[in-house]
C-alpha positions in Angstrom: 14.5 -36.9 42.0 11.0 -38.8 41.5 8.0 -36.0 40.9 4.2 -36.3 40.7 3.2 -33.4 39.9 -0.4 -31.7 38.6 -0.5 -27.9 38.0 -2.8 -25.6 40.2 -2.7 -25.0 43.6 -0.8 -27.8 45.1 1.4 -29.8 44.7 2.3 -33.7 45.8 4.7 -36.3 46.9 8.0 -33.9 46.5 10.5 -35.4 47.2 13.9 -32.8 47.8 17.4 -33.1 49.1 16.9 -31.4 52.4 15.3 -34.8 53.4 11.9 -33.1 53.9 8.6 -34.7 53.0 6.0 -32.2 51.9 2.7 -33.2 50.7 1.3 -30.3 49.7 2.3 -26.8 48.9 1.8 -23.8 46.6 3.0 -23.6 43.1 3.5 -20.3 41.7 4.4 -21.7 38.1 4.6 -24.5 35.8 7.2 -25.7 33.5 9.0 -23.1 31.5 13.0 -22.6 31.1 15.2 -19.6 29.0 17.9 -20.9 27.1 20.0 -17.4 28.5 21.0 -15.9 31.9 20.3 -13.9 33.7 16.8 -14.7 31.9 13.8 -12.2 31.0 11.1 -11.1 32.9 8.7 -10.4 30.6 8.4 -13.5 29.0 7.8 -15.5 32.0 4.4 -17.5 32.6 2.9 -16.2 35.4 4.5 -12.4 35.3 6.4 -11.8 38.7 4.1 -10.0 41.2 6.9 -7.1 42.0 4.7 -4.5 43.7 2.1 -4.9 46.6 -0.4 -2.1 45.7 -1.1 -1.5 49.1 2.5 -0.7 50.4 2.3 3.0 50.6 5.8 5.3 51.3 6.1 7.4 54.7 9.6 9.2 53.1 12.2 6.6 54.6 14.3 7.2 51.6 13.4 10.9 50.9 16.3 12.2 48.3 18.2 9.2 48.8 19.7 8.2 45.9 20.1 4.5 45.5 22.3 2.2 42.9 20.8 -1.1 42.5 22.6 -3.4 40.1 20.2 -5.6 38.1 17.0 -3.4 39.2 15.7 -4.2 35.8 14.0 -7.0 36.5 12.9 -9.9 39.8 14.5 -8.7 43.3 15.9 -5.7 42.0 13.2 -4.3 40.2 11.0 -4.8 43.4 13.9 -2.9 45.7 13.8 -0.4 43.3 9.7 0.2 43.3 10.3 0.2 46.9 12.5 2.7 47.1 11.1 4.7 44.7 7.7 4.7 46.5 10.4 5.8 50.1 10.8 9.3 48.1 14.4 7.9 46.9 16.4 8.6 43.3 17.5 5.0 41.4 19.8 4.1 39.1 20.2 0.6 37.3 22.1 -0.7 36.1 21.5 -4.0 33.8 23.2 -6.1 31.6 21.3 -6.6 28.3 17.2 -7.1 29.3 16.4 -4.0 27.4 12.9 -4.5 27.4 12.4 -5.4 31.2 14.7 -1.9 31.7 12.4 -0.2 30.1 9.3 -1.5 31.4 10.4 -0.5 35.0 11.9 2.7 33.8 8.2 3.5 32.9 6.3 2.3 36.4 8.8 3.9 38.0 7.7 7.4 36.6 3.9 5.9 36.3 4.9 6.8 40.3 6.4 9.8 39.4 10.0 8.6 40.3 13.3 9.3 38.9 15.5 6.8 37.3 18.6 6.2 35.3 19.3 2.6 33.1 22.7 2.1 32.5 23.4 -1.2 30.4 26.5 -2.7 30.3 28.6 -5.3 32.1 29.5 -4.9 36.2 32.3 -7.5 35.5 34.2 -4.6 33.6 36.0 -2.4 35.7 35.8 0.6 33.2 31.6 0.5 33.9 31.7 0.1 37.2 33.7 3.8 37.1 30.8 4.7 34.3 28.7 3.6 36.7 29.5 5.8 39.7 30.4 8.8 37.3 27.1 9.2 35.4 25.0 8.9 39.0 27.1 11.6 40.2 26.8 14.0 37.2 22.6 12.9 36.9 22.0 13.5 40.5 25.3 14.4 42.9 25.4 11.6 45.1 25.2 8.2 46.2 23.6 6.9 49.5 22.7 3.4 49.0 24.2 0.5 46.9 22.3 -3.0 46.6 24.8 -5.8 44.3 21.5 -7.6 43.4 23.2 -8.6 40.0 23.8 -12.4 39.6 23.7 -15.8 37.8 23.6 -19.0 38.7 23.5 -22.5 36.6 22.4 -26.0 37.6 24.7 -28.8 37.2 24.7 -32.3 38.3 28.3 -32.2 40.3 31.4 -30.9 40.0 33.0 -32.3 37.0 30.0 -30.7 34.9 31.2 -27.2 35.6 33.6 -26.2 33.3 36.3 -23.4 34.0 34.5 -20.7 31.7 31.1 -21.2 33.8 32.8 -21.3 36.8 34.4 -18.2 35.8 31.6 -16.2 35.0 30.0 -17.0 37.7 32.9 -15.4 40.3 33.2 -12.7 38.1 29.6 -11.6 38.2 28.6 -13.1 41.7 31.9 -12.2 43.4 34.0 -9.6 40.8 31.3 -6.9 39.9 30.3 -6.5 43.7 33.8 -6.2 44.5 34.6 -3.4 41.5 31.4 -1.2 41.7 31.5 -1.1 46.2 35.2 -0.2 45.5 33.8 2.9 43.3 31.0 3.7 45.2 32.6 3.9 49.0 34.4 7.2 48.4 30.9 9.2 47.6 29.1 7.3 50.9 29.0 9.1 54.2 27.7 8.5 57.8 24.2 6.8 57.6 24.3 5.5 54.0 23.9 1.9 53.5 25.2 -1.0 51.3 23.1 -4.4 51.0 24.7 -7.2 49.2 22.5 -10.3 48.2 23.1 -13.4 49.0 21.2 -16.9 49.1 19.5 -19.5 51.0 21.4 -21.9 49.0 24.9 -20.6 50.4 23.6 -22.0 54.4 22.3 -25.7 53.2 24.3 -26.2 49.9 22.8 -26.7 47.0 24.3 -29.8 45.5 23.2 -28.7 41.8 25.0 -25.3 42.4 28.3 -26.0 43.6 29.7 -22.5 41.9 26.7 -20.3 42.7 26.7 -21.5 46.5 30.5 -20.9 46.5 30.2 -17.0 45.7 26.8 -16.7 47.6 29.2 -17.8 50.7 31.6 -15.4 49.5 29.8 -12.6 49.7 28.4 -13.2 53.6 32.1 -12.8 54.0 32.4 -9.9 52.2 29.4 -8.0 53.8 30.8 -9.0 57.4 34.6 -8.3 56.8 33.2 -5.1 55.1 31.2 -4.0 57.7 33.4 -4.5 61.0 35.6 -2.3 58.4 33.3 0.7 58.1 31.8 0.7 61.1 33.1 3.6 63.1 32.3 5.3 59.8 28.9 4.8 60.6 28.4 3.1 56.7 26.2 0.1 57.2 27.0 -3.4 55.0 24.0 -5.9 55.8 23.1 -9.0 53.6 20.2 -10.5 52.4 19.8 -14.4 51.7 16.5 -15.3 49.7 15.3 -18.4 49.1 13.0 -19.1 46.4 11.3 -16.2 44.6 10.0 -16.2 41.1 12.3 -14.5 39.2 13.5 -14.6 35.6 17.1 -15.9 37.1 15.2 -19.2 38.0 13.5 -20.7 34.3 17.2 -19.1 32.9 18.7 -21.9 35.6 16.5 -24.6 36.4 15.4 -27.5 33.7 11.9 -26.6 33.3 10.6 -30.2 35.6 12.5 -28.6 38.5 10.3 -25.4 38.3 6.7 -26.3 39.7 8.7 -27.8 42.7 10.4 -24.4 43.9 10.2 -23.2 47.5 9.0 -26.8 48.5 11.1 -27.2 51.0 10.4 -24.3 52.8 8.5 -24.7 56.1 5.5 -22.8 54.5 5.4 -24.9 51.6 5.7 -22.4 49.0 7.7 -19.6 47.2 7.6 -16.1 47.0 7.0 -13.1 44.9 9.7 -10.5 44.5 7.3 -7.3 46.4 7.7 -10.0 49.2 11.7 -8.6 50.1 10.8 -5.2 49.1 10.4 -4.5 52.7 13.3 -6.2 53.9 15.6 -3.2 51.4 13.9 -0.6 52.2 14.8 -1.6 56.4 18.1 -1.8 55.5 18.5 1.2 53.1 17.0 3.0 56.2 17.8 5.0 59.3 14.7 2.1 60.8 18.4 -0.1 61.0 20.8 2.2 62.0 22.1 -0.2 64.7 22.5 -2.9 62.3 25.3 -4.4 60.7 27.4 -6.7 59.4 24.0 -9.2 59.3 22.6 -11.3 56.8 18.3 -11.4 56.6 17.0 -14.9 55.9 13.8 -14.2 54.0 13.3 -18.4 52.8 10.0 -19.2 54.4 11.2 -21.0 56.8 13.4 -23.3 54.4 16.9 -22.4 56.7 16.2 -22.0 60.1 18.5 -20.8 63.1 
């Protein structure tokens, strides 16, 4: 890839692999990478905008209470403002970002929300049981799941990924999903909702992320097996496929050159902040989709059309 870059507001001669030529588009940061996944918020350079101070609740979610994995930090943490701001009850659970936990555990009840951190790993059955258990004994029930939690890595080709990356990355992408919806579908009922995410890259392939495109695909077959499945049960499965937003997943995955030239490619020549989808989960956690299922939301900026 050839890049010309200055930081500031634009950004020019980018060239991508979509075979787009844009001249001139937003940047929302410069070069900066995290040597761990799924990466930390609070260290990144700008902070991630994760809620719009002017979206104001009408009770969507009122005593909902919602589990979404990874709500610690980036997508999650904005579903999980969101939510909080509908009138609903969260619980996270999170890996090992301790601090980003605890940061939105705080502006959560700054709002005067309720929420639980659970840290541990989704890829263990035994916590995905822990998971389900504690939410029950904290607050009765479950009505809403979002498997937000994921990680992705950038390599060259194929050869570059080795089995243990490869590995991870189904276990987290494709295994935790799988083990905490298993626990969770016996405690949902009528109306309640399930939202898995899944990506942008998993409808163009992204040649640098062979593995991560691999379960992203995986899990728009999931959510559509899933919800032809529950259907007459009236349990909705819907998917959402993101394309770029700043979150701490992309400095933890891209080399740091790669990072000014994000959301590019996307017809509106730019990428996103996280309180951008907030929206887009609280539709789908809602009765306002109660005839929708088994769909997947392209929220890319017009980067994957049709």
């Amino acid at each position: 890839m050839n890049y010309d870059y200055k930081f500031g507001n634009k950004f020019y001669n980018y060239y991508n692999p979509l075979g787009i030529q844009s001249t001139e588009y937003q940047i929302l940061a410069p070069e900066q990478s995290q040597i761990e996944q799924p990466g930390l918020e609070y260290i990144m350079n700008p902070r991630p905008i994760f809620d719009n101070p002017n979206y104001i609740g009408s009770g969507k979610l009122k005593d909902k209470v919602a589990i979404i994995t990874g709500g610690d930090s980036g997508l999650g943490r904005a579903a999980a403002i969101a939510f909080v701001k509908e009138g609903a009850k969260v619980v996270i659970p999170y890996y090992n970002e301790h601090i980003d936990a605890y940061e939105t555990k705080e502006y959560i009840e700054s709002l005067g929300g309720e929420c639980l951190l659970l840290s541990g790993d989704i890829t263990d059955r035994d916590f995905c049981k822990q998971i389900v258990n504690e939410t029950l004994s904290k607050y009765g029930k479950i009505n809403i799941l979002v498997n937000n939690a994921g990680v992705q890595y950038q390599q060259d080709c194929l050869e570059n990924i080795c089995d243990e990356q490869f590995d991870w990355t189904m276990k987290v992408n494709v295994y935790g999903m799988f083990y905490l919806t298993k626990e969770v579908l016996p405690y949902l009922n009528s109306g309640d909702s399930i939202i898995n995410l899944s990506s942008v890259t998993a409808f163009y392939g992204d040649p640098q992320l062979i593995d991560y495109v691999t379960t992203k695909g995986a899990i728009v077959g999931f959510t559509r097996a899933l919800a032809r499945n529950l259907a007459l049960k009236n349990i909705r499965v819907n998917a959402i496929a993101p394309g770029f937003f700043w979150t701490p997943l992309q400095p933890a995955c891209w080399v740091k050159e790669k990072i000014p030239s994000l959301g590019a490619d996307a017809a509106m020549a730019r990428g996103a902040m996280p309180y951008e989808l907030a929206s887009t989960f609280v539709f789908l956690a809602s009765d306002d989709s109660s005839y929708m299922t088994g769909q997947v939301i392209h929220n890319n900026g017009g980067q994957v059309m049709g």
